[in-house]
C-alpha positions, 0 to 999 in steps of 0.5 A, a space after each residue: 212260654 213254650 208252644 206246649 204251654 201256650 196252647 194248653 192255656 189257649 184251652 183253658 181260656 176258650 172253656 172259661 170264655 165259653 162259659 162266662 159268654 154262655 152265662 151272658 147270653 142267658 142273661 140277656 135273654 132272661 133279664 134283657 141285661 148283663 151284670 157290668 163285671 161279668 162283661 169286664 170279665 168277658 172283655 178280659 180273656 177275651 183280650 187274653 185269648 187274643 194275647 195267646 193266640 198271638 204268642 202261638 202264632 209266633 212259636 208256630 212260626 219260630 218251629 217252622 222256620 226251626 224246621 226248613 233252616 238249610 244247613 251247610 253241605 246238605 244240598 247242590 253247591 251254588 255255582 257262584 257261591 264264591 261270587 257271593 261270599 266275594 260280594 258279602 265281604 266287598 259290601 260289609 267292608 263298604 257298608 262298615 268304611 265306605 270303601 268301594 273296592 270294585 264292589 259294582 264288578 263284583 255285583 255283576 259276577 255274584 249275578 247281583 245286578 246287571 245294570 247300574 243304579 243312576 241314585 247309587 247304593 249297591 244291593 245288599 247281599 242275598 242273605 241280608 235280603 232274605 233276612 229281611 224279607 223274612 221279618 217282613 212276612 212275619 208282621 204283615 199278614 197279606 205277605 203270609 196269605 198271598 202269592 209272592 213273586 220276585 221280578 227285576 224289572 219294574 213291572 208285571 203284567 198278566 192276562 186274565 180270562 174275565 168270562 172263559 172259553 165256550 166248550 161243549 160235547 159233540 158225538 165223533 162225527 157231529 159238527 162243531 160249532 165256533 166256541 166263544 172268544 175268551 174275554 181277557 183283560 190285562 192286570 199290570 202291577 207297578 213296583 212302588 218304592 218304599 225306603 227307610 233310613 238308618 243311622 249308625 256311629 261310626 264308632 258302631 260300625 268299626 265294631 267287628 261283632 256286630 252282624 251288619 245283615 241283623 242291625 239293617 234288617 231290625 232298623 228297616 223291616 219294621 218300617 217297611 212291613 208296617 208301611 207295605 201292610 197297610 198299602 196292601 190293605 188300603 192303598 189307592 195304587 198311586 205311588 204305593 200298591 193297590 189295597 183290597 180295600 181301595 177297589 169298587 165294590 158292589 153288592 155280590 149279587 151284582 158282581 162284576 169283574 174288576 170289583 169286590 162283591 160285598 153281602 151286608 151285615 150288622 149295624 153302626 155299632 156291632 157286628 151281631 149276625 152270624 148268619 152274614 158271616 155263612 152267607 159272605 163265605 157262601 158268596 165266594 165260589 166253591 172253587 175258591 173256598 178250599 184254600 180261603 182265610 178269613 181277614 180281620 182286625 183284632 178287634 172285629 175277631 173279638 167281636 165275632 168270637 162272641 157268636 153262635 150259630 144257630 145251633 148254639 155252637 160258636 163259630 170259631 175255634 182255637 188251634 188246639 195243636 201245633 201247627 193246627 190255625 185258629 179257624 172261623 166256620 172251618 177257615 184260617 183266620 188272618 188278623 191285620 189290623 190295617 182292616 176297618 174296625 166295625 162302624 157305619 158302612 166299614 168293611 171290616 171283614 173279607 174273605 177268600 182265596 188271597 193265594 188266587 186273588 191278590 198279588 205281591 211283586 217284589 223287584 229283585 234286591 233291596 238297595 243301601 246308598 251310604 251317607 256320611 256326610 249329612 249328619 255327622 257324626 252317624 252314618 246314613 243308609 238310605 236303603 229302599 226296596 221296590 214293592 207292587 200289589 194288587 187283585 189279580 182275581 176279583 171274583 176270589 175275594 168277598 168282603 162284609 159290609 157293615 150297614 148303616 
């Protein structure tokens, strides 16, 4: 289906949602019930609206990529442009037969690495690491809407300003008095190792059409977007990065740094209060609100795609142009399904800045170490990259608790 296509099917799905959902409400509100087939047919474009949505999430995502791909000869030439495409060569013909020829050198002239590797393995070169970086960010929704930054060690540490700096005005010949000290507090983001581990006959590899840089990134980048998404969410930070769902939280109007506020909605069973989801996104502060994005499961934004406001208009709305995102009371909406599913004290929705908030460290290079011996007749590639994060900000990010 082209991306045309897709989003006139998204509107079409979004009025005959409106009206079959509007004819539920009615029903409710009159009877105190619903016939049990117009709630299966709800429940159906509801899960085809979700369908589309996805699938226009992907085109927009294919022409963007369409849009920014750099072609040969239009920009400054790479100064070791020819260490590289050297470094490529060396590593495919290492990866295909398991002949070293000097690769190690080879790395530290295509400014690869500086150092060796005490576990072996070479890094793969700069396009297969890209490629795969690439995929990564198109399964994991907190690598879309977060900072990403590369480093080669295997920390990052900031200071973060919890209270500012006093200030104030004073007349030209007025004395100053001694503003306040900044309180600041240190925010260190370990790197976290996550490998995956590829086979290929050697039959496979001998053969010359296949491109080496596709076959790894389609056998590891599922693997490790699946598992980095879901630490990003509900990771505890040991031997694994920090999820937002892993910090302390605490009633919003309690905040205190080096926690997630929270404001309360719904029950057990159901998310059924609007008025939660204007308050939580009132919670977060004004600075932070331009730039915010909603993030959910598919599930819970089904749930919420149910609701109106109180002037009886909903409060989401599909992206209805290309490149236009679908928007909850005017914000992006993010759908993880690593987030909590609506029930009992859950916390299935968060809203705020990520870009301030939250903090993805990746350690330069992802590393392949071949194995052709432990499994014969495949070859192993046990290939591992190095991955840290967590919420540099508290206070730019809110989350809904579900009550009890």
């Amino acid at each position: 289906m082209k991306l045309e296509e897709t989003i006139e099917a998204i509107g079409r799905s979004f009025e005959e949602f409106k009206a079959a959902n509007d004819e539920r409400l009615k029903a409710l509100e009159e009877k105190g019930s619903v016939d049990p087939l117009l709630t299966e047919k709800i429940e159906k474009i509801n899960a085809d609206i979700t369908d589309l949505l996805k699938t226009k999430e992907r085109l927009d995502a294919l022409e963007s990529k369409i849009a920014t791909i750099d072609f040969p000869g239009g920009g400054a030439s790479d100064p070791k442009a020819k260490a590289k495409a050297e470094y490529k060569a060396a590593f495919e013909n290492w990866f295909r037969r398991g002949v070293d020829a000097g690769l190690g050198e080879l790395a530290v002239r295509a400014e690869m690495s500086t150092l060796s590797d005490p576990d072996g393995g070479f890094l793969v070169p700069e396009e297969f690491d890209k490629l795969i970086v690439r995929v990564a960010s198109t399964v994991s929704a907190m690598r879309r809407i977060s900072s990403v930054i590369t480093i080669g060690t295997d920390t990052y540490k900031k200071l973060i300003n919890k209270g500012g700096t006093a200030s104030g005005w004073v007349a030209e010949k007025g004395s100053r008095s001694t503003t306040a000290t900044p309180s600041l507090e240190e925010i260190v983001i370990n790197t976290k190792e996550l490998y995956a581990q590829p086979a290929a006959t050697q039959k496979l590899l001998d053969d010359s059409y296949i491109d080496i840089g596709a076959w790894l990134a389609s056998e590891v980048t599922i693997e490790f977007a699946e598992q980095e998404g879901d630490a990003f969410i509900n990771g505890n930070g040991v031997e694994k990065p920090h999820g937002i769902n892993n910090y302390p939280k605490v009633a919003n109007s309690s905040y205190t740094f080096g926690k997630i506020g929270y404001v309360v909605s719904g029950n057990a069973s159901a998310l059924d209060d609007p008025d939660a989801l204007i308050a939580l996104q009132h919670a977060l502060k004004s600075v932070y609100r331009n730039g915010a994005v909603w993030l959910m499961s598919d599930s819970t934004f089904e749930a919420i795609r149910k609701l109106k406001d109180g002037n009886g208009a909903y409060l989401w709305r599909p992206g209805l142009a290309e490149g236009e995102p679908t928007t909850l009371l005017g914000k992006p909406v993010a759908i993880d399904d690593n987030c909590d599913d609506i029930g009992s004290n859950n916390y299935p929705v968060f809203f705020g800045n990520f870009k301030r908030g939250y903090l993805i460290v990746d350690r330069m290079g992802t590393r392949v170490l071949r194995d052709p011996y432990t499994s014969k007749p495949y070859v192993l590639f046990y290939t591992t990259k190095r991955v840290g994060g967590g919420v540099v900000m508290h206070e730019a990010i809110k989350a809904l608790k579900i009550a009890a």
